[in-house]
C-alpha positions as CSV (number, residue, x, y, z in Angstrom):
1,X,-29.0,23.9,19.2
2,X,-29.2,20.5,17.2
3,X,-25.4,20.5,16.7
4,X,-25.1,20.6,20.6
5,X,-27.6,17.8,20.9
6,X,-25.5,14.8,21.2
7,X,-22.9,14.0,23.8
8,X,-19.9,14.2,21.3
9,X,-21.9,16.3,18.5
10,X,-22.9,15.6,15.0
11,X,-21.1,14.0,12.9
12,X,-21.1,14.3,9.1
13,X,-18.9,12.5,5.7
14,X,-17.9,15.3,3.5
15,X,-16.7,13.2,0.5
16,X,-13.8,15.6,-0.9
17,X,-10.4,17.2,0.5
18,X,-12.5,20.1,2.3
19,X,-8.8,22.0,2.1
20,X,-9.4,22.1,-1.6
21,X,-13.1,21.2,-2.6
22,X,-16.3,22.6,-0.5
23,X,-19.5,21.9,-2.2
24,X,-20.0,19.7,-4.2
25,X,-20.8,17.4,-6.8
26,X,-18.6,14.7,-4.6
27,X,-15.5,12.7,-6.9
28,X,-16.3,15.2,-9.7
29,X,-14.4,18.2,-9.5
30,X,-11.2,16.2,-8.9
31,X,-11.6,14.9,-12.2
32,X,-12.2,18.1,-13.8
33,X,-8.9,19.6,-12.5
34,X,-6.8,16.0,-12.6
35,X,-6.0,15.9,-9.0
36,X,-3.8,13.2,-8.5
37,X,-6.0,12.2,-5.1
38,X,-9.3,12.7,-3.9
39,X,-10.2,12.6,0.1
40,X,-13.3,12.0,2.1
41,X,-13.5,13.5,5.9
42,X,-15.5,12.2,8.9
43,X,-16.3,15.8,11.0
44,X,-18.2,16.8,13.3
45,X,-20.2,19.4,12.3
46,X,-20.0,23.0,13.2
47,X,-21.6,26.0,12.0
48,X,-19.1,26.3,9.3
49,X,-20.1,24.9,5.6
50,X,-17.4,21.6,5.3
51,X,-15.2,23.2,8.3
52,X,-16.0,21.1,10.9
53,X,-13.4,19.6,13.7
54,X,-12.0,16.5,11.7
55,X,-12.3,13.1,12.8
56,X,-11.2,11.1,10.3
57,X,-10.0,12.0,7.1
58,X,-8.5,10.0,4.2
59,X,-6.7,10.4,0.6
60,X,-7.4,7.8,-2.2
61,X,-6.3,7.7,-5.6
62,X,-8.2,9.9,-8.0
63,X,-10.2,7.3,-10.7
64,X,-9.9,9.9,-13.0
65,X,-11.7,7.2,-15.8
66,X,-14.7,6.3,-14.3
67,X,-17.2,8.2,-12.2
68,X,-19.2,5.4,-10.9
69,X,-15.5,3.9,-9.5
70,X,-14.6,7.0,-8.5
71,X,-18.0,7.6,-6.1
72,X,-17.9,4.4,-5.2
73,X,-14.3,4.5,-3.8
74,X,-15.1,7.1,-1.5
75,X,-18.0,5.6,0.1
76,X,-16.5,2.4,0.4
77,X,-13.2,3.5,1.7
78,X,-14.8,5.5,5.0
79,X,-18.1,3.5,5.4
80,X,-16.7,2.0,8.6
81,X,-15.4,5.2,10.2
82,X,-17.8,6.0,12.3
83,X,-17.6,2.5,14.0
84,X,-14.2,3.0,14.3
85,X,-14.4,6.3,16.3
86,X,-17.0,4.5,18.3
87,X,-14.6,2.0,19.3
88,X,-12.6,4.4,20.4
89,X,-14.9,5.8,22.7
90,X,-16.0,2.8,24.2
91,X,-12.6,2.1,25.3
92,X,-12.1,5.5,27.4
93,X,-10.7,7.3,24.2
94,X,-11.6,10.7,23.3
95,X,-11.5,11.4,19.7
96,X,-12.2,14.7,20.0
97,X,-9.6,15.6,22.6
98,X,-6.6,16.3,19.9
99,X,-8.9,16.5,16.6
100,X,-8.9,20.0,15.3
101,X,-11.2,22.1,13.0
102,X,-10.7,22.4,9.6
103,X,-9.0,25.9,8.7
104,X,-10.1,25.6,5.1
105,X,-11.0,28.9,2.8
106,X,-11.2,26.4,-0.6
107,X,-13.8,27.7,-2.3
108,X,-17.6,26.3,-2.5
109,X,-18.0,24.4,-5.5
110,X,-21.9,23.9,-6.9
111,X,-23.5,21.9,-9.5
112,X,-21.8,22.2,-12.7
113,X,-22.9,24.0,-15.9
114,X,-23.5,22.4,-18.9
115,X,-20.3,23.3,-20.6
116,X,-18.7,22.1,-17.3
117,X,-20.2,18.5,-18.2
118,X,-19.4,18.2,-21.4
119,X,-15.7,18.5,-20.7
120,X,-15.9,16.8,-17.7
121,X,-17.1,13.6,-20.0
122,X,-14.4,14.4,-22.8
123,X,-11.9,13.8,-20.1
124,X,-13.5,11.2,-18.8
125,X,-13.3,9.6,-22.1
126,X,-9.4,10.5,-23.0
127,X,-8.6,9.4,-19.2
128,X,-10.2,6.0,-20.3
129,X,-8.1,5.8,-23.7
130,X,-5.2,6.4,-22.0
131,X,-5.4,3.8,-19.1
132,X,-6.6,1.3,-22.1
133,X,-3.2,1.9,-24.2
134,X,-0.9,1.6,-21.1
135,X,-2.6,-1.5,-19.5
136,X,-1.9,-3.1,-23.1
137,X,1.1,-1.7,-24.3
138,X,3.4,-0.9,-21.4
139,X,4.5,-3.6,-18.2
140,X,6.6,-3.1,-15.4
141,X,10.2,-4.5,-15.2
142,X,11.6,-4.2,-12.1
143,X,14.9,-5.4,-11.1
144,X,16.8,-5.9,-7.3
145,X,19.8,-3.0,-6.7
146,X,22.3,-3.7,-3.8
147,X,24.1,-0.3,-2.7
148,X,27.3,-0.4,-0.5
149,X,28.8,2.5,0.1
150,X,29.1,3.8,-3.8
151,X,29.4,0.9,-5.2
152,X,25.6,-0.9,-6.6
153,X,25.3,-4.4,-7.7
154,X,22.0,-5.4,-9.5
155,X,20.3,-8.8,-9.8
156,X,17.6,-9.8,-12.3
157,X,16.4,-12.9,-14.1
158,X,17.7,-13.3,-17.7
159,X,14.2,-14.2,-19.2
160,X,12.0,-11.0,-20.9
161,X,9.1,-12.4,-19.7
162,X,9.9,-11.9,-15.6
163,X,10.9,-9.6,-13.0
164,X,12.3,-9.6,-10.0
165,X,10.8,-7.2,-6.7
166,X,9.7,-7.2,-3.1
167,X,13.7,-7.7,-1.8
168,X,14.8,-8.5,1.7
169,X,18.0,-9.2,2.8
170,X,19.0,-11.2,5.7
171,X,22.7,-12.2,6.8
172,X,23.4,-15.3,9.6
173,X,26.0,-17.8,10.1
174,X,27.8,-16.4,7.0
175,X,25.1,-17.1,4.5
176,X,24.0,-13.6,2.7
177,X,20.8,-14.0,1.4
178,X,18.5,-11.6,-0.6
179,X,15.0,-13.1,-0.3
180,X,12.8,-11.6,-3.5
181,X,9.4,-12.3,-5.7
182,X,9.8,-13.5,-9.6
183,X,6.6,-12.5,-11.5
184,X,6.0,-14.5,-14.3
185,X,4.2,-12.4,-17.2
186,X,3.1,-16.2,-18.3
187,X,0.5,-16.7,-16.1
188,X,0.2,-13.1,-14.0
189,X,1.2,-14.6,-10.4
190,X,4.5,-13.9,-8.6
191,X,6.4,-16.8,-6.3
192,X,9.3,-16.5,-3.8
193,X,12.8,-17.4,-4.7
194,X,16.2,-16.6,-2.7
195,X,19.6,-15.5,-4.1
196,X,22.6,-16.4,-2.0
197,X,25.3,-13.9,-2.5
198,X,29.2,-14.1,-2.6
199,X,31.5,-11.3,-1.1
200,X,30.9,-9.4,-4.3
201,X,26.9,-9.2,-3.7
202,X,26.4,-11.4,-7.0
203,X,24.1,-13.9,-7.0
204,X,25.6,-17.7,-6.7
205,X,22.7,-19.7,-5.8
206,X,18.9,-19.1,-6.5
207,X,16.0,-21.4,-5.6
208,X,12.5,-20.7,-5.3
209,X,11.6,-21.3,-1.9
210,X,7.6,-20.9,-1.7
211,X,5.7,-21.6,-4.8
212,X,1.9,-22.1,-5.0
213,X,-1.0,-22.0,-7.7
214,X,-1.5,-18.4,-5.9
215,X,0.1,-14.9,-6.0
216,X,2.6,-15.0,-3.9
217,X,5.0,-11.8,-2.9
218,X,7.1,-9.5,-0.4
219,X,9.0,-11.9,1.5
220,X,9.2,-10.2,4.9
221,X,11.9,-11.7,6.7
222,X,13.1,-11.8,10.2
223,X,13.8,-13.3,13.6
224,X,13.0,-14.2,16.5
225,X,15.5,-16.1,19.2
226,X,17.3,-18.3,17.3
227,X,14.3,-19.1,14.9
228,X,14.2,-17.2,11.3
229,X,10.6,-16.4,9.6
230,X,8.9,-15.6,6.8
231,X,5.1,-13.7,6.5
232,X,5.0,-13.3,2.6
233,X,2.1,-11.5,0.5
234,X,-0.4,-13.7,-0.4
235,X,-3.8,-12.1,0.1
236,X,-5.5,-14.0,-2.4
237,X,-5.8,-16.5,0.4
238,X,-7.7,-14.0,2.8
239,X,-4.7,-15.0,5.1
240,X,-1.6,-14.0,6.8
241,X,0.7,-17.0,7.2
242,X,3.7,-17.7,9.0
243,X,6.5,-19.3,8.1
244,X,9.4,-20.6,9.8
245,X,13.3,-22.0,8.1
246,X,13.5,-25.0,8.6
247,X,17.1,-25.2,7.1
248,X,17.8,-22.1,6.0
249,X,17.6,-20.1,3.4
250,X,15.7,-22.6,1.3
251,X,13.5,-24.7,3.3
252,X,10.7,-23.4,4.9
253,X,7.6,-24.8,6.9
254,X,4.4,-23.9,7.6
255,X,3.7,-22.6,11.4
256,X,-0.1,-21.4,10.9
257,X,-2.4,-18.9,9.8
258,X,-1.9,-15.8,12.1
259,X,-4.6,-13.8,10.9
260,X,-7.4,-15.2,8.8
261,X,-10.4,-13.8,6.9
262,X,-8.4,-10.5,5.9
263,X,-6.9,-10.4,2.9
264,X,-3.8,-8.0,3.7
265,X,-1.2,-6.9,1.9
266,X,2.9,-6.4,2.2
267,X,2.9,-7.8,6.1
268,X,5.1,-5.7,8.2
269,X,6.2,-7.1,11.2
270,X,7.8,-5.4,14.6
271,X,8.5,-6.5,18.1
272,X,8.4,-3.1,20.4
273,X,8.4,-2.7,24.0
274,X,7.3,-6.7,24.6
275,X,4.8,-6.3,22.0
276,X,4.5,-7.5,18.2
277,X,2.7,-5.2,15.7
278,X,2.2,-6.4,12.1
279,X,1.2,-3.8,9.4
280,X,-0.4,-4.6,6.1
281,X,-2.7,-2.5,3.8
282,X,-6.3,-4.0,3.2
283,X,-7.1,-5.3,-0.7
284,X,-10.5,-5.2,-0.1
285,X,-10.9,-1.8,1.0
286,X,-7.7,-0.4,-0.7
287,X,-4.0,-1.8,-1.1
288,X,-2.3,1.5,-1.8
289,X,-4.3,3.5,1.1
290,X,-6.0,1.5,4.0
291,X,-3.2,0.8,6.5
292,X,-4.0,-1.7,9.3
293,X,-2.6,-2.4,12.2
294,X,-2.2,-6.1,14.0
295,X,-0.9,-6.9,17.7
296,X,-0.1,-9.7,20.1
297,X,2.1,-10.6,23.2
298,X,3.3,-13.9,21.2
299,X,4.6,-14.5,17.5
300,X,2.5,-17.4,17.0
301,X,-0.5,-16.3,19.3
302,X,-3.7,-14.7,19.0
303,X,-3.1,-11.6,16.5
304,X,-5.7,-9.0,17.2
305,X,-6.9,-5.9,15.2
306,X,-6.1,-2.2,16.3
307,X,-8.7,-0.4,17.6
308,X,-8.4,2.4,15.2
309,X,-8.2,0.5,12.1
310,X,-7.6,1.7,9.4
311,X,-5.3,3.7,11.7
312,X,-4.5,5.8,8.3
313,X,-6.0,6.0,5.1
314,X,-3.7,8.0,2.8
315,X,-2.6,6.6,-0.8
316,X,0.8,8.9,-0.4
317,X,2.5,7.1,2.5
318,X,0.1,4.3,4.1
319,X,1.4,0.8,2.0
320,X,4.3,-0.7,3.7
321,X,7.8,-0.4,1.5
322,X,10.3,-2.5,3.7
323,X,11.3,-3.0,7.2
324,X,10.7,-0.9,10.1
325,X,14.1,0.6,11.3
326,X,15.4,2.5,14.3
327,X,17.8,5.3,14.6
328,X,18.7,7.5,16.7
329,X,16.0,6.1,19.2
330,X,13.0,6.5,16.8
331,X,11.3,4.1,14.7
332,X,10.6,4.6,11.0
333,X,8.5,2.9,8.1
334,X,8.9,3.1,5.0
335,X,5.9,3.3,2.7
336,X,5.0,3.6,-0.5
337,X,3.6,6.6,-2.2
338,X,1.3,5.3,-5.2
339,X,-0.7,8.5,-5.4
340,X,0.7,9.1,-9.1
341,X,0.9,5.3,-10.3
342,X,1.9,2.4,-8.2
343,X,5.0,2.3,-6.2
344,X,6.4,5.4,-7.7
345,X,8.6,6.3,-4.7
346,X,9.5,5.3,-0.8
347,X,7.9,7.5,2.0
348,X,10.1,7.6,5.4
349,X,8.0,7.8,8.3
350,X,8.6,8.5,11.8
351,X,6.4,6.4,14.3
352,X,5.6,9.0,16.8
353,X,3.3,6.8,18.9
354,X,2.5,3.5,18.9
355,X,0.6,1.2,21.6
356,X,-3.0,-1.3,20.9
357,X,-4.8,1.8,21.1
358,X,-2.6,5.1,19.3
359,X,-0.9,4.9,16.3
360,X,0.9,8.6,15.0
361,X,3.4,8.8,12.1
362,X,4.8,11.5,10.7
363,X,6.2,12.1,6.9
364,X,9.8,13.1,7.1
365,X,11.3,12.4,3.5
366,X,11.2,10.2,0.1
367,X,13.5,8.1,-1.6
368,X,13.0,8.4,-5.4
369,X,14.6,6.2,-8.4
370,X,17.4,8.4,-9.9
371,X,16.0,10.0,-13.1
372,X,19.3,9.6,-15.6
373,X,18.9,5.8,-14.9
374,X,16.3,3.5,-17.3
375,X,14.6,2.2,-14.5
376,X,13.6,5.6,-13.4
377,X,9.7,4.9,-12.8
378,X,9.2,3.7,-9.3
379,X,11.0,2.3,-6.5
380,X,8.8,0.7,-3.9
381,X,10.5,-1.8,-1.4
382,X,13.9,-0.9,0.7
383,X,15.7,-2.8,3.2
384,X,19.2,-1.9,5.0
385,X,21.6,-3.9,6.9
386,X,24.7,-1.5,8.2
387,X,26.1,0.6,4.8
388,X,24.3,-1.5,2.6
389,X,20.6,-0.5,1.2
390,X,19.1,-2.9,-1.0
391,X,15.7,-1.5,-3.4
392,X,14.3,-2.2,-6.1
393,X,13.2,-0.3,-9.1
394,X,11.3,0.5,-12.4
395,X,10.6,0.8,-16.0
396,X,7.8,0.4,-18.5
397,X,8.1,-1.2,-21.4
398,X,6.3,-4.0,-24.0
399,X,6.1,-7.1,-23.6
400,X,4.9,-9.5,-26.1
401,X,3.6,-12.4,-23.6
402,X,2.0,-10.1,-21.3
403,X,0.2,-8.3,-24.4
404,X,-0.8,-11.6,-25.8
405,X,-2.2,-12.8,-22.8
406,X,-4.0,-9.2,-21.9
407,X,-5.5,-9.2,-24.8
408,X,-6.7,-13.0,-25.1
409,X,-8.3,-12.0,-21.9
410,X,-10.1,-8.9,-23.0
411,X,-11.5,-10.6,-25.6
412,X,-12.7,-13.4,-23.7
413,X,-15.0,-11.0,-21.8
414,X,-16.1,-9.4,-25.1
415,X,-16.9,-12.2,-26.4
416,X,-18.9,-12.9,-22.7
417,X,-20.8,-10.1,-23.3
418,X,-22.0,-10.3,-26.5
419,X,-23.5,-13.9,-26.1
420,X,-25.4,-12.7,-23.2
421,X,-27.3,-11.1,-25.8
């Protein structure tokens, strides 16, 4: 009877994938078995152990190193969900009308036996190792590919110590323009710079354009009217700034902050049916998961949040990777999929619904770095204008400055922690 006490039931977190892991002890199973992610449900409950009708359910990157991360992840990635389905309500929508009960048969797990702890804390321990050794040793290079037709032309700087990512391409009044971030292994923080190209897609001019003592990155690009603009990466700020050209492609100004104390991340923008969405991922809550969703009638107006934020919480296809694009009357957005390591591949996804208050998308296919080819580790940011796709990819290798500096760092805080006592 108590389940049927509430006007809209009983709702419950089960923190786990309840189509794989019933039971519990939460985070740790995952672990034991080296499942790439690990998911958390908001249900409501039914008489069925971890098989309720799902309200809410999300898939984070397994922290297959730490336990204490890895419980802490799950509660802090859903501890606004129920708020969020409240919202919902509020505003005339019924979250139980299309949510459906869990079909799982996964089998209940229980509290584990000794032997089970013992390697659960030996892998633990080799995880840990591991992520040390390729945190020191091994950095990402990326580098800018521009396909036409068959035919790929790459751009990247000629210094070791910096890579080139985050492309965007934009074409007017005969100027071709690939708009990109250089990271700098020197001091860790990326800036903005733009490539002019020739008919021969190589590079004849490049400028920074937007350079601050912050991260900057992904140089979204795009226009409006006659007007072109620019909302970059630069959550450090706990902002989302517009730019506008003021002679373009390398002088830009200011316009304002159009969304402030969030710090998002790879800012998507759209104008559909007289309205403008932007899309970013959260950094506090998780870059590689947390999709949000931003609206407004004007460019430059009064941005506000979605009503279901985080409209999707899924570490495979929820961070933006490009521009929205339509064909054949449907939207798509690519994402990235960073459930294995970051920016491994690009998730297509088709926008089945959008409005202030529904968001669906649908997974429909991946775009993956070619594996005979050295930078064969990731590709995370597309753009397309016509026949030509330009992407970026990625290897791992070592790099001297970035290990220096790595390790000058680590031993800083060692050093931190032994005065303390």
């Amino acid at each position: 009877e108590i389940l049927k006490s509430a006007k809209y039931g009983v709702w419950s977190f089960h923190h786990g994938d309840e189509l794989k892991y019933r039971g519990g002890p939460q985070g740790f199973w995952e672990i034991y078995f080296g499942e790439k992610t690990t998911g958390v449900v908001l249900q409501k409950l039914t008489e069925r152990l971890d098989g309720g009708i799902i309200l809410k359910k999300g898939l984070m990157k397994t922290i297959d190193y730490s336990y204490n991360e890895q419980i802490d992840q799950m509660f802090k990635s859903s501890v606004d969900w129920p708020s969020c389905c409240a919202r919902q309500i509020l505003n005339n929508i019924d979250v139980l009308k299309e949510a459906e009960e869990s079909k799982t048969s996964a089998p209940i797990y229980k509290t584990p036996k000794n032997i089970d702890t013992l390697i659960f804390l030996f892998k633990l321990t080799i995880n840990f190792i591991k992520k040390e050794i390729l945190s020191l040793f091994f950095f990402e290079k990326w580098m800018i590919g521009i396909k036409r037709n068959s035919d790929i032309s790459w751009l990247q700087p000629k210094s070791k110590n910096l890579f080139w990512a985050d492309s965007f391409y934009f074409k007017t009044g005969g100027v071709k323009a690939i708009f990109f971030e250089e990271y700098d292994y020197k001091n860790f923080k990326g800036h903005i710079k733009c490539s002019i190209l020739n008919e021969k897609d190589e590079a004849i001019k490049t400028e920074a354009i937007l350079k601050e003592s912050f991260h900057i990155s992904y140089p979204f690009i795009f226009q409006n009217g006659k007007e072109i603009y620019c909302v970059p990466e630069k959550s450090s700020t706990s902002s989302v700034t517009l730019y506008r050209a003021s002679k373009f492609p390398f002088q830009w100004a200011l316009v304002k902050d159009i969304i402030k104390d969030f710090r998002g991340v790879d800012n998507t923008i759209i104008h559909f049916q007289e309205t403008w969405y932007l899309f970013n991922t959260s950094e506090d809550k998780g870059a590689n998961s947390h999709l949000y969703i931003w609206y407004s009638n004007t460019l430059d107006g009064d941005w506000k949040p979605h009503i279901m934020n985080p409209v999707k919480v899924d570490v495979n296809s929820s961070r933006p990777a490009g521009r929205i694009f339509k064909k054949g009357g449907a939207l798509y957005r690519p994402s990235q999929d960073c459930s294995s390591s970051y920016g491994k591949r690009v998730v297509l996804n088709r926008i089945e619904e959008i409005s202030p208050y529904t968001y669906k998308e649908t997974p429909i296919d991946v775009i993956e770095a070619v594996d005979n080819y050295p930078y064969n580790k990731g590709l995370h940011t597309i753009d397309m204008d016509g026949n030509t796709l330009i992407f970026d990819c990625k290897k791992l290798e070592f790099n001297f400055l970035a290990f220096k500096n790595v390790l000058a760092r680590r031993l800083k805080n060692l050093s931190k922690v032994f005065l303390k006592f």
